[in-house]
C-alpha beads as a LAMMPS data file, in Angstrom:
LAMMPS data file: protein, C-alpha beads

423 atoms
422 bonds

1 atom types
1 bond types

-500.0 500.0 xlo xhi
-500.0 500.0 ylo yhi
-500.0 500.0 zlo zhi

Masses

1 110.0

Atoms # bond

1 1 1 475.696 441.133 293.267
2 1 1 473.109 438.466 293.118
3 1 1 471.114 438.367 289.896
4 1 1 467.611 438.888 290.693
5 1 1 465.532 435.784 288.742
6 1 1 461.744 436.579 287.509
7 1 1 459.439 433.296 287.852
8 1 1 458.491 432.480 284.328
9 1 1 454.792 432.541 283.826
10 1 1 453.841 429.507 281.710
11 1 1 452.676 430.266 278.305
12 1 1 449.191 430.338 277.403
13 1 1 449.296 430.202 273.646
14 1 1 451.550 427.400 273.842
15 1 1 449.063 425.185 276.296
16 1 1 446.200 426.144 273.723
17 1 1 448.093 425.007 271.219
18 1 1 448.667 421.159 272.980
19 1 1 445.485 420.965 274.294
20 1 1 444.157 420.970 270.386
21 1 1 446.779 418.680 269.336
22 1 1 445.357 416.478 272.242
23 1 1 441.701 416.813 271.782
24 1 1 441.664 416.689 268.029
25 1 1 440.594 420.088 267.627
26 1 1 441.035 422.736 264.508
27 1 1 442.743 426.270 266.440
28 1 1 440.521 428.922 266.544
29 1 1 442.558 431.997 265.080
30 1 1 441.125 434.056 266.975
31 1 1 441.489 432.578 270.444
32 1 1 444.626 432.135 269.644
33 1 1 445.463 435.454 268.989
34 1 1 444.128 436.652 272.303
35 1 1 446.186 434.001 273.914
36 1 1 449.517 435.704 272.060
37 1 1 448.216 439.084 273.057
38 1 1 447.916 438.546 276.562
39 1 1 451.224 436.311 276.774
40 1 1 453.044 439.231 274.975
41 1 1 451.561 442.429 277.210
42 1 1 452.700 439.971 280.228
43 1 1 455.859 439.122 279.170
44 1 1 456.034 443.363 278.957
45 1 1 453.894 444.561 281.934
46 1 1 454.727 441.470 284.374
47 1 1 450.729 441.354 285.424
48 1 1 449.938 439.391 288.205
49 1 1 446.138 439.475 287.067
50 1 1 445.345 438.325 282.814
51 1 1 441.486 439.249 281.648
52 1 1 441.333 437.058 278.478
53 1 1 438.725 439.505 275.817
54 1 1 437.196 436.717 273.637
55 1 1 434.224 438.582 272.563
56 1 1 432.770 437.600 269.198
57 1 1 431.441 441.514 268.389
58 1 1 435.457 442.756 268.664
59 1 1 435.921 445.158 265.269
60 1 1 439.428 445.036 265.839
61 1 1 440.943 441.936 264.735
62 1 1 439.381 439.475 262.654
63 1 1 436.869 437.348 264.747
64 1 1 435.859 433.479 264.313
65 1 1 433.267 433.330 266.521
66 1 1 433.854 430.851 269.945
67 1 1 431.748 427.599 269.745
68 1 1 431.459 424.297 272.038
69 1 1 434.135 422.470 270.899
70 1 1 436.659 425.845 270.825
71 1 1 435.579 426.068 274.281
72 1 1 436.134 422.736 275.383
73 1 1 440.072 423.645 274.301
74 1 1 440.147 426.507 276.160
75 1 1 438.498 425.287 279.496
76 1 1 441.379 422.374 279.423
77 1 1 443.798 425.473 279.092
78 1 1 442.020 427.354 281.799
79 1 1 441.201 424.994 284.124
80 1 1 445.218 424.736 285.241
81 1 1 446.010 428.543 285.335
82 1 1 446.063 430.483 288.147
83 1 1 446.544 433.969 287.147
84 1 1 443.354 433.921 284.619
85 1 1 440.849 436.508 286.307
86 1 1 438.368 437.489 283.790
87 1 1 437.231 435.703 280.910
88 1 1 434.715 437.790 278.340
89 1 1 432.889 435.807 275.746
90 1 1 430.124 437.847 275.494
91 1 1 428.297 437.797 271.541
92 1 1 429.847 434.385 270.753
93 1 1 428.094 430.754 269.489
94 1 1 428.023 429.117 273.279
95 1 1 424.840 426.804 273.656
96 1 1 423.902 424.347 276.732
97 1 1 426.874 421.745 275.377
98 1 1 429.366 424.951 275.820
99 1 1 428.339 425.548 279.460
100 1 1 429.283 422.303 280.354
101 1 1 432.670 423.215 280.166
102 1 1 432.073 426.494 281.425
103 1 1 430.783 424.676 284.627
104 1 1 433.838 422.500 284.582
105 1 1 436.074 426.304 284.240
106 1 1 434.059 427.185 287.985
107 1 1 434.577 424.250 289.976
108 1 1 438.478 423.299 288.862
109 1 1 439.820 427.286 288.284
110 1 1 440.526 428.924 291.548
111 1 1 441.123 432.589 290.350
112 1 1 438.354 433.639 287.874
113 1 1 436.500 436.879 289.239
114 1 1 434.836 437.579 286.246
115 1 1 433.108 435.976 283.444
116 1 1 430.476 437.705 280.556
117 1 1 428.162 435.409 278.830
118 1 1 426.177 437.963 277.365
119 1 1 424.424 437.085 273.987
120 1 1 425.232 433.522 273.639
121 1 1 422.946 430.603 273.089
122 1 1 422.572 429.168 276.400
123 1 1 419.096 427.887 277.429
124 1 1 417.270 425.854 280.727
125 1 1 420.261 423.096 280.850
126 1 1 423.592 425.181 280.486
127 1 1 421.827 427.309 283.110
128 1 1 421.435 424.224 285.313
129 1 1 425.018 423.334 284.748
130 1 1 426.063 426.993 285.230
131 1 1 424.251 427.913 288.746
132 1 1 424.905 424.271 290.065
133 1 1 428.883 424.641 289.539
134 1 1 428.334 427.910 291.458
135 1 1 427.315 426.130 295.071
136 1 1 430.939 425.052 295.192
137 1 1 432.877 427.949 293.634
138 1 1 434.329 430.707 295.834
139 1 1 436.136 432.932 293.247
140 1 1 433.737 434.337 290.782
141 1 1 432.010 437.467 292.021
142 1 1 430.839 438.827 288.594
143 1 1 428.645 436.844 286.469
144 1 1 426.913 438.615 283.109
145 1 1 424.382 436.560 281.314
146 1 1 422.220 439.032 279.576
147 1 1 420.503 437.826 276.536
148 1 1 420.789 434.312 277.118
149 1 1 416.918 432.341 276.888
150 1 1 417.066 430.396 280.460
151 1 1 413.668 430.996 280.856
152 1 1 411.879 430.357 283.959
153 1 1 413.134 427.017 285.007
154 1 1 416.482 428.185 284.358
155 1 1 415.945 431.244 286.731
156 1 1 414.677 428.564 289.597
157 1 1 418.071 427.364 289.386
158 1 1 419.663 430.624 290.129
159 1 1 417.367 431.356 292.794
160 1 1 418.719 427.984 294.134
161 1 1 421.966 428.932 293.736
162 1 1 421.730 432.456 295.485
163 1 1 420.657 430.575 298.512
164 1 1 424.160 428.491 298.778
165 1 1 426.272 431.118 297.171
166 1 1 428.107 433.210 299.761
167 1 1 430.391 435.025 297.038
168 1 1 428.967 436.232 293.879
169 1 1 428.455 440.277 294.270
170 1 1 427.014 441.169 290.807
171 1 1 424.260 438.905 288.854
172 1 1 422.971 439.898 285.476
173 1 1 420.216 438.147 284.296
174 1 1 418.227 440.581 281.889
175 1 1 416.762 439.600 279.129
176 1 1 416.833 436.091 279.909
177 1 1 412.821 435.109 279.910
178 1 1 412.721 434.577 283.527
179 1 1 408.753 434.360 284.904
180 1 1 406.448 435.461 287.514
181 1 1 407.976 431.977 289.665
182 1 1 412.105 432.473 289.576
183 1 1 411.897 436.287 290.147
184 1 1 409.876 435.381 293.078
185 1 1 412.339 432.567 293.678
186 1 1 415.145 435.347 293.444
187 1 1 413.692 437.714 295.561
188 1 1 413.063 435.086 298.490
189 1 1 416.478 434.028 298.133
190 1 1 417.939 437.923 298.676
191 1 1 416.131 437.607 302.005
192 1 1 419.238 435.972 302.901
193 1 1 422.046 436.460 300.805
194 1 1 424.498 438.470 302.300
195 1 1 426.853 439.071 299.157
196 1 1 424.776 439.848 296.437
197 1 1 425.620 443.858 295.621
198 1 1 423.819 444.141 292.421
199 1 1 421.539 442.221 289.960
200 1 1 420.054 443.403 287.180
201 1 1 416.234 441.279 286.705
202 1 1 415.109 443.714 283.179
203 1 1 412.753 442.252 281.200
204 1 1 411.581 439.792 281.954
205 1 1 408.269 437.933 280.424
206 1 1 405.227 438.779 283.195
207 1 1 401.717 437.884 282.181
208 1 1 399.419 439.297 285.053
209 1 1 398.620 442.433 286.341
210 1 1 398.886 441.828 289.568
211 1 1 402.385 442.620 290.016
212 1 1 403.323 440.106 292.567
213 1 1 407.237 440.446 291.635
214 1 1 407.451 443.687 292.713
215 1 1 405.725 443.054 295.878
216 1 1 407.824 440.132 296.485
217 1 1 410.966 442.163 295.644
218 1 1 409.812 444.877 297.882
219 1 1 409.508 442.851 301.160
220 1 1 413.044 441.156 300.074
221 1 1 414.226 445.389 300.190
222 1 1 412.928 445.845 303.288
223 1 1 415.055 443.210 304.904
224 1 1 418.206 442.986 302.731
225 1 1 420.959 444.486 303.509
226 1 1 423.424 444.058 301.166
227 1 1 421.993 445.116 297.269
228 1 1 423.206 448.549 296.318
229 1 1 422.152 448.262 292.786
230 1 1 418.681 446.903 291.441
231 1 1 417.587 446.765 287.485
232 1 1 413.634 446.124 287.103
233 1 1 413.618 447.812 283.675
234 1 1 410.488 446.675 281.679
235 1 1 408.124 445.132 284.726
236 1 1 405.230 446.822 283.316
237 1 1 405.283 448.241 286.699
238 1 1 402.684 450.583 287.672
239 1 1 402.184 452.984 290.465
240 1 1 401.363 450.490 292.571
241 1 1 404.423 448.586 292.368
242 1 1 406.191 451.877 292.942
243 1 1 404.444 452.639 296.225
244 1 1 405.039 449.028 297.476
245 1 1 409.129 449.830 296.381
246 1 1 408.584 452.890 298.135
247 1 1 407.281 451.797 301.358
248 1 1 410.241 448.913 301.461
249 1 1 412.806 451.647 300.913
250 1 1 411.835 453.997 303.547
251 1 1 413.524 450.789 306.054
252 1 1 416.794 450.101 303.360
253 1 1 419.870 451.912 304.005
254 1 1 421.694 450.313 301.613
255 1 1 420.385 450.495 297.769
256 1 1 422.204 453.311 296.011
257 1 1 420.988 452.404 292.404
258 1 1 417.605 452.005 291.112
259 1 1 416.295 451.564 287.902
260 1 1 412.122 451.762 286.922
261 1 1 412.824 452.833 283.465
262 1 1 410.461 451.398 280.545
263 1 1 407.862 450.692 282.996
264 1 1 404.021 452.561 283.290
265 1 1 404.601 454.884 285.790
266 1 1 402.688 458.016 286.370
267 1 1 402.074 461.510 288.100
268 1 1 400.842 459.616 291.166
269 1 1 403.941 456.989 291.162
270 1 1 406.005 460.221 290.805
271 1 1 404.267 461.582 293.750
272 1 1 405.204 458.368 295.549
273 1 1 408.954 459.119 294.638
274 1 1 408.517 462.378 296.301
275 1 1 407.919 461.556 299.420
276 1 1 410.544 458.917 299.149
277 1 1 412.800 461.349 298.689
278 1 1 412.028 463.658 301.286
279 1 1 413.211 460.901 303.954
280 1 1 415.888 458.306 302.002
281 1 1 419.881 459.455 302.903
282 1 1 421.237 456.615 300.016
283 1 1 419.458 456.433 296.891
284 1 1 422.347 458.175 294.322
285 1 1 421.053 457.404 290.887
286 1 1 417.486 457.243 289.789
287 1 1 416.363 455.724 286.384
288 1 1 412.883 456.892 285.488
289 1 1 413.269 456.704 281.644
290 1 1 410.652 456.022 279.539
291 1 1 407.838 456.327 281.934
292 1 1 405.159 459.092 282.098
293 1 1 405.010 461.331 285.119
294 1 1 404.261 464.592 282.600
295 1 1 404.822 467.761 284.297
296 1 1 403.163 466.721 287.558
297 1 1 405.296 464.076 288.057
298 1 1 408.240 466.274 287.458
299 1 1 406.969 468.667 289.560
300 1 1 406.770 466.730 292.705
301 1 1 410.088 465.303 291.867
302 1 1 411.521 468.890 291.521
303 1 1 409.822 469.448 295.136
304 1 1 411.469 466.739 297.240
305 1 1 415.079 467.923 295.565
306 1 1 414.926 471.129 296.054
307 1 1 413.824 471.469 299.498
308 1 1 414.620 468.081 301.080
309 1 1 416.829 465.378 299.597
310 1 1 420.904 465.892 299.505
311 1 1 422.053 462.474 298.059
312 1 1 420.620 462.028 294.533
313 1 1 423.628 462.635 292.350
314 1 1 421.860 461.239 288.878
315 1 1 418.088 461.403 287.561
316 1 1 416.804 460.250 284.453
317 1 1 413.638 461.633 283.074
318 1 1 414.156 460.824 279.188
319 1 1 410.767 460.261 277.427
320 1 1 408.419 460.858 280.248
321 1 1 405.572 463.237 278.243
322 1 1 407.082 466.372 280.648
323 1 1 406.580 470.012 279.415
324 1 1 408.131 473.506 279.808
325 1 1 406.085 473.299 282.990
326 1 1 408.059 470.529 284.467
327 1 1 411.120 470.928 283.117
328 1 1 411.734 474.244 283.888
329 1 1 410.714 473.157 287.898
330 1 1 413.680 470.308 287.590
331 1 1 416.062 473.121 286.315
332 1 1 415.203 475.225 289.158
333 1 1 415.551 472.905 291.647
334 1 1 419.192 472.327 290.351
335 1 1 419.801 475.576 291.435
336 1 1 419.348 474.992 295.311
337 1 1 420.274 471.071 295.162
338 1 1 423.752 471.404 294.950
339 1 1 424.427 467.271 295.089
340 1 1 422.441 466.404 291.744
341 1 1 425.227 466.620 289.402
342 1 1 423.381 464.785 286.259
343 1 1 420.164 465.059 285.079
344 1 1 418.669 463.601 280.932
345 1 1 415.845 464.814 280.099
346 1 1 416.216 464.384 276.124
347 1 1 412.615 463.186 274.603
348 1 1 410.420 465.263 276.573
349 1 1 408.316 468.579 275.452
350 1 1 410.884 471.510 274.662
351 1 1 409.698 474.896 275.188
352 1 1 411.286 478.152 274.777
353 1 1 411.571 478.575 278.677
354 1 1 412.876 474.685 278.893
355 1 1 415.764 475.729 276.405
356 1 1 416.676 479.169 278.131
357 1 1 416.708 476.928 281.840
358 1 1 418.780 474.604 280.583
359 1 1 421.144 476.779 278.731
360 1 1 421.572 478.626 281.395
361 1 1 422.333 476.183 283.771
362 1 1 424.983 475.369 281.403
363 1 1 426.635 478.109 280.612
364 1 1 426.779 479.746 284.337
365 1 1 428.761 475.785 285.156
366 1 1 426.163 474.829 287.348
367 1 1 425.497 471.440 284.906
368 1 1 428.193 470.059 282.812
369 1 1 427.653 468.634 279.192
370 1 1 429.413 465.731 280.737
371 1 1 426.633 465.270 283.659
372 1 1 423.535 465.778 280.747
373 1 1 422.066 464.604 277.401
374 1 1 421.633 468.278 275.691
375 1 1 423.778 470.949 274.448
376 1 1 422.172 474.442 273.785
377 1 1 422.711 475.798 270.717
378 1 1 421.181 479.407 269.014
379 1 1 419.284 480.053 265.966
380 1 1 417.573 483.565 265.029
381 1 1 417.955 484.606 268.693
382 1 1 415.889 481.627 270.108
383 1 1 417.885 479.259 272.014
384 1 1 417.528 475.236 271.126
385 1 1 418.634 471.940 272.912
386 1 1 420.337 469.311 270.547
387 1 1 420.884 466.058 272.047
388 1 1 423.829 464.188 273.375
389 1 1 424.860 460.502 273.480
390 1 1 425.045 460.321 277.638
391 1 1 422.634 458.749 279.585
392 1 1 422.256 456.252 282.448
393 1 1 422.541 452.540 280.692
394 1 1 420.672 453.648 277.699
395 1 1 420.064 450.110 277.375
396 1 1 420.908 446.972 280.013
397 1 1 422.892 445.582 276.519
398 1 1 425.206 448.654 276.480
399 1 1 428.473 447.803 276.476
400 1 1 431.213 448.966 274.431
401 1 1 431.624 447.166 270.892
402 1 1 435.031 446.499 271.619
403 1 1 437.999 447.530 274.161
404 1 1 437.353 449.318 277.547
405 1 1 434.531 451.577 278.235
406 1 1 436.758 455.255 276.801
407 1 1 433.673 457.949 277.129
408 1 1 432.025 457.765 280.499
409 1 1 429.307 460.358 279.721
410 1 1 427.304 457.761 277.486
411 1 1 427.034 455.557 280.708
412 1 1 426.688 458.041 283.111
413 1 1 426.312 455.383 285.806
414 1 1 429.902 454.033 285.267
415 1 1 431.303 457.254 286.362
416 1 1 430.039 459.210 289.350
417 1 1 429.835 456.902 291.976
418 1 1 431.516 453.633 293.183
419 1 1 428.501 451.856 292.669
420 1 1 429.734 452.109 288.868
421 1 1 431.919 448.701 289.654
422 1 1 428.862 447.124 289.287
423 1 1 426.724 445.391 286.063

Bonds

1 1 1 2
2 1 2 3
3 1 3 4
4 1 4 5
5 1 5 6
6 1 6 7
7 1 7 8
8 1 8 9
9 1 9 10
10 1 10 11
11 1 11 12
12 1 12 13
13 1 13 14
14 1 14 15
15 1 15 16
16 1 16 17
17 1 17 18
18 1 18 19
19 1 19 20
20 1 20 21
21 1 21 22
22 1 22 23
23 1 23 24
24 1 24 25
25 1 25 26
26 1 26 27
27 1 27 28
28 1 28 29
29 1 29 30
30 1 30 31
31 1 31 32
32 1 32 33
33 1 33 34
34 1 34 35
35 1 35 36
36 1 36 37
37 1 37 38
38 1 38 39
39 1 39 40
40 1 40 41
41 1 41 42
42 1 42 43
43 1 43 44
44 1 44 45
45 1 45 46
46 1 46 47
47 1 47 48
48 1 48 49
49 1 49 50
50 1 50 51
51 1 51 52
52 1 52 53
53 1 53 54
54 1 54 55
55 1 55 56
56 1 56 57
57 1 57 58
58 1 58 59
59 1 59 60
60 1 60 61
61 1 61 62
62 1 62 63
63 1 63 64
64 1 64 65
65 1 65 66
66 1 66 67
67 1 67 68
68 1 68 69
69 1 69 70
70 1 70 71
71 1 71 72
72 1 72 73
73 1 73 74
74 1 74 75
75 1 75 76
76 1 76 77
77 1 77 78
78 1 78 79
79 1 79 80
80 1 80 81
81 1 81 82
82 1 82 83
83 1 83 84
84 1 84 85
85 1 85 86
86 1 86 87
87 1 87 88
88 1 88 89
89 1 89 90
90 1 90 91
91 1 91 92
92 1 92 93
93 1 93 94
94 1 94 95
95 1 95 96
96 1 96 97
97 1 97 98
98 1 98 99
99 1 99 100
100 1 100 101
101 1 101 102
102 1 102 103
103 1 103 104
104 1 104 105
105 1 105 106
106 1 106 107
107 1 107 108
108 1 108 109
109 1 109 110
110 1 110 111
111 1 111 112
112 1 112 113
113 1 113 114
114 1 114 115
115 1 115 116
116 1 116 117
117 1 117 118
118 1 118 119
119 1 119 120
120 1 120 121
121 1 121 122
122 1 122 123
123 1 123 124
124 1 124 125
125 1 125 126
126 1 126 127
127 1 127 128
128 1 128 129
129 1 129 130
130 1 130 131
131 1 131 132
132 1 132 133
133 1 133 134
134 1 134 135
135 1 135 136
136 1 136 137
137 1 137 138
138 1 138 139
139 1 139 140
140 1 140 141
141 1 141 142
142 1 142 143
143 1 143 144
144 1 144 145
145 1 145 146
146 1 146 147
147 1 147 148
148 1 148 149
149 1 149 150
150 1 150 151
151 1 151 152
152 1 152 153
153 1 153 154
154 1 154 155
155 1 155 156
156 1 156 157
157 1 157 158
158 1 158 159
159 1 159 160
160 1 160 161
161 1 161 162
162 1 162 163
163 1 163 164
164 1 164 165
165 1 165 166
166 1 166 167
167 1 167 168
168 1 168 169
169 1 169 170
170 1 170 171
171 1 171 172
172 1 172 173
173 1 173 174
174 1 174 175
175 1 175 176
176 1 176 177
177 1 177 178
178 1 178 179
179 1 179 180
180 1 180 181
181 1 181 182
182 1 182 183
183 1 183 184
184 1 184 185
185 1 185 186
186 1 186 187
187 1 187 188
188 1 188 189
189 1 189 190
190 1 190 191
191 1 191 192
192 1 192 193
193 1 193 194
194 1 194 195
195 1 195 196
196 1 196 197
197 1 197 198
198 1 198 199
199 1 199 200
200 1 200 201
201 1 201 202
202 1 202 203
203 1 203 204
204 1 204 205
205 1 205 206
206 1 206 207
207 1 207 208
208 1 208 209
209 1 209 210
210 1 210 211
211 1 211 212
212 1 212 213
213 1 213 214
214 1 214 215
215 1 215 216
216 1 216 217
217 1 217 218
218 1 218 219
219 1 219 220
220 1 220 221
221 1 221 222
222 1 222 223
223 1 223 224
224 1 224 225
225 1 225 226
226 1 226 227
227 1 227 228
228 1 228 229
229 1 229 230
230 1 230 231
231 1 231 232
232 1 232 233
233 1 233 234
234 1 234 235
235 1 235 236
236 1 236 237
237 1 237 238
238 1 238 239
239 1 239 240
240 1 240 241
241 1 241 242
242 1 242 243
243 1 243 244
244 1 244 245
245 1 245 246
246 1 246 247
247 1 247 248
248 1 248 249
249 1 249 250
250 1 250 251
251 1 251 252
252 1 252 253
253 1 253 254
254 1 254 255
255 1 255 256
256 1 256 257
257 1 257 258
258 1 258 259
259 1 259 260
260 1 260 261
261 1 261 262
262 1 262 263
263 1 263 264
264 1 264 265
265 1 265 266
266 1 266 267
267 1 267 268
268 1 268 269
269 1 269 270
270 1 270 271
271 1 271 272
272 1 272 273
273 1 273 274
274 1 274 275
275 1 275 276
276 1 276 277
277 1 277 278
278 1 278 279
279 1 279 280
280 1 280 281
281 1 281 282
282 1 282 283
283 1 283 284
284 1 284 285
285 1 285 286
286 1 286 287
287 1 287 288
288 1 288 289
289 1 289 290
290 1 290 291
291 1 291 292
292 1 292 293
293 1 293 294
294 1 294 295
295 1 295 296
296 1 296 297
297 1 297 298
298 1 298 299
299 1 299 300
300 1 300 301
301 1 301 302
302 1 302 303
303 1 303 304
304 1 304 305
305 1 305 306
306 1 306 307
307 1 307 308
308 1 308 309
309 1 309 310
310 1 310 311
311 1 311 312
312 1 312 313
313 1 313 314
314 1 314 315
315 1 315 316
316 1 316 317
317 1 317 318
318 1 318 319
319 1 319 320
320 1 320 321
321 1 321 322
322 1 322 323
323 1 323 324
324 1 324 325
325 1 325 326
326 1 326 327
327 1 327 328
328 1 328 329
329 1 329 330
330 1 330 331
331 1 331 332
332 1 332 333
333 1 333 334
334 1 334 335
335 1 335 336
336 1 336 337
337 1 337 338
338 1 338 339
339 1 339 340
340 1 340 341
341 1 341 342
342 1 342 343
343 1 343 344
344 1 344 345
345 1 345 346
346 1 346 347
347 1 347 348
348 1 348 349
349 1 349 350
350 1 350 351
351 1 351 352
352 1 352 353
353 1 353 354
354 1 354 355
355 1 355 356
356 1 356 357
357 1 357 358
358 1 358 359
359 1 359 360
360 1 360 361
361 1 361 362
362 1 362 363
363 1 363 364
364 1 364 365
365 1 365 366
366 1 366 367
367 1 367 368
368 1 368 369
369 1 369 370
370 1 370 371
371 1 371 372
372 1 372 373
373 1 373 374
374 1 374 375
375 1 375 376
376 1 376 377
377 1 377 378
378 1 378 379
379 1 379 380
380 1 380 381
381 1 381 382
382 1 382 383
383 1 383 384
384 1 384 385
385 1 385 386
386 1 386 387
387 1 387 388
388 1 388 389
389 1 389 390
390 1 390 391
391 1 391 392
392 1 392 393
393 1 393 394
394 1 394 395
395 1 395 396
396 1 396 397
397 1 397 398
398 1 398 399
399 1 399 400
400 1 400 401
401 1 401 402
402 1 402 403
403 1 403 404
404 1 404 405
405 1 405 406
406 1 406 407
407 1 407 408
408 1 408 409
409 1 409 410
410 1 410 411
411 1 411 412
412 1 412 413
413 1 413 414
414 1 414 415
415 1 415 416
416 1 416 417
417 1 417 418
418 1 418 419
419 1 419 420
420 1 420 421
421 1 421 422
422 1 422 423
């Protein structure tokens, strides 16, 4: 009988360890324990796919942070691999002289998918670098740079790349100090991109009141047809913004996902919603947190889903200023809208009546503690709500400290629809 022979995969520990003797370079212990890791579960599992976890917050092996010249290293390791996919180096020391070689990773690897920059030190120039290696590179289709100062300039050069780009399906760029200009420049761009699934734009650093972003981002909805997620968490959006989203989304069939939370929206931006609601057959998950719609809003919310809408699966009304008045109309309309599965309301105005319709919605099955961000609990014969740890992307940082996300309640968003492969 023929023996059957197993190509053997070439060793990535071993490369690291060359490449420093070449370049001069101290090993970083703690790259090079991933590198053993990952040539070890290989050698067991026979992968054809490696995602290589360098993140400097991991709690579960000592960490030496990544720098420039650790990178360098590992680009000349990575840049001859083809069974690399991901590459997570999220929370480490990375500036503008580190995404040089991160450019050099995009335009000479030919497998990476994935790659999260989050909370490094990369400013205007590694974003250049970054976005410009991206008008050539056909692989990557996830790219996570949360927390990372480009600025404005560095956004333009994004936007730029978004235009050429024909590949890249998720974008996160939160927290990054982009301006009135690049978001603009983004949304212009997603007039034409046809890949694009899901960007996340939070915070970014807006200085009039005249919320031209969110107009500009609601004529780009009106014609895209591609985005099924869409982050515009802190906009300082106000209920005209919402109406202008509204009005684009009336004509998009597509966007599954959207998140206004930590914006300024009221009872009339609510009422806006509403009638959204009424009509839209897509929109799955709605993030409303830390607005203020009060019990009006939540009435006219409660309106449109019990009577009319039968495709929101997940609402989010933590910390709007809502009542018993309110609340209690969003636990009734759970009762006839048999698709809305979760529903946080934690931070709001807790009544006795509030605490009965909740608890009862609970304990008859009709809302799981999975799908919810309170637990009833009884004291002297009144009934209370204590909170839970679930919730739609409490924050656009969330992420898990270390290892794979292992509770799906506390992102909510991860686990009820497939839009969850996304940011």
């Amino acid at each position: 009988m023929a023996q059957q022979v197993m190509s053997v995969r070439p060793e990535l520990h071993q490369h690291y360890v060359q490449a420093c003797q070449n370049l001069g370079q101290p090993e970083n212990p703690f790259i090079a324990h991933v590198l053993q890791d990952a040539d070890k579960n290989d050698k067991i599992s026979w992968t054809e796919e490696i995602a290589l976890k360098i993140d400097g917050n991991n709690k579960l092996v000592p960490v030496q942070r990544v720098t420039d010249d650790d990178l360098q290293v590992l680009a000349s390791v990575l840049c001859h691999t083809t069974f690399v996919t991901g590459l997570d180096l999220r929370c480490n020391v990375l500036t503008d002289a580190g995404a040089k070689h991160i450019a050099t990773i995009l335009q000479e690897n030919s497998t990476l998918r994935h790659l999260n920059l989050m909370l490094n030190d990369i400013g205007t120039s590694g974003a250049e670098l970054i976005a410009t290696a991206l008008h050539r590179n056909e692989t990557l289709v996830y790219l996570r740079m949360t927390g990372n100062k480009i600025g404005n300039k560095g956004g333009m050069f994004f936007a730029s790349m978004l235009e050429i780009n024909s590949t890249l399906e998720k974008l996160d760029l939160g927290d990054c100090d982009m301006g009135t200009q690049c978001l603009i420049a983004i949304a212009i761009a997603l007039n034409q991109n046809k890949s694009l699934k899901a960007i996340n734009l939070s915070r970014p650093l807006l200085y009039s009141q005249e919320e031209e972003t969110t107009v500009h981002i609601a004529l780009m909805l009106k014609i895209n047809s591609s985005l099924v997620e869409l982050h515009l968490c802190k906009h300082d959006m106000k209920n005209f913004g919402v109406e202008r989203l509204c009005e684009a989304l009336y004509r998009n069939s597509t966007l599954r996902y959207l998140d206004l939370s930590c914006n300024k929206i009221t009872r009339d931006g609510a009422k806006c919603l509403r009638e959204l609601l009424k009509q839209n057959q897509t929109l799955e998950i709605l993030d409303l947190r830390a607005n203020r719609i009060e019990d009006d809003g939540a009435t006219f919310l409660s309106e449109a889903l019990a009577l009319y809408n039968t495709t929101l699966r997940a609402l989010s009304v933590v910390s709007n200023n809502i009542g018993g008045k309110g609340l209690v109309a969003l636990s009734c309309a759970m009762k006839t809208n048999m698709e809305l599965s979760n529903i946080y309301i934690w931070g709001n105005k807790f009544d006795e009546a509030t605490c009965i319709a909740f608890s009862e919605l609970i304990q008859t099955g009709r809302l799981s503690l999975r799908c919810t961000d309170v637990e009833p609990y009884e004291v002297d014969g009144h009934v209370h709500l204590a909170e839970l740890s679930h919730g739609l992307q409490k924050h656009y940082y969330w992420t898990p400290s270390y290892g794979e996300v292992m509770n799906k309640d506390a992102n909510a968003s991860l686990a009820i629809v497939a839009v969850s492969e996304y940011l």
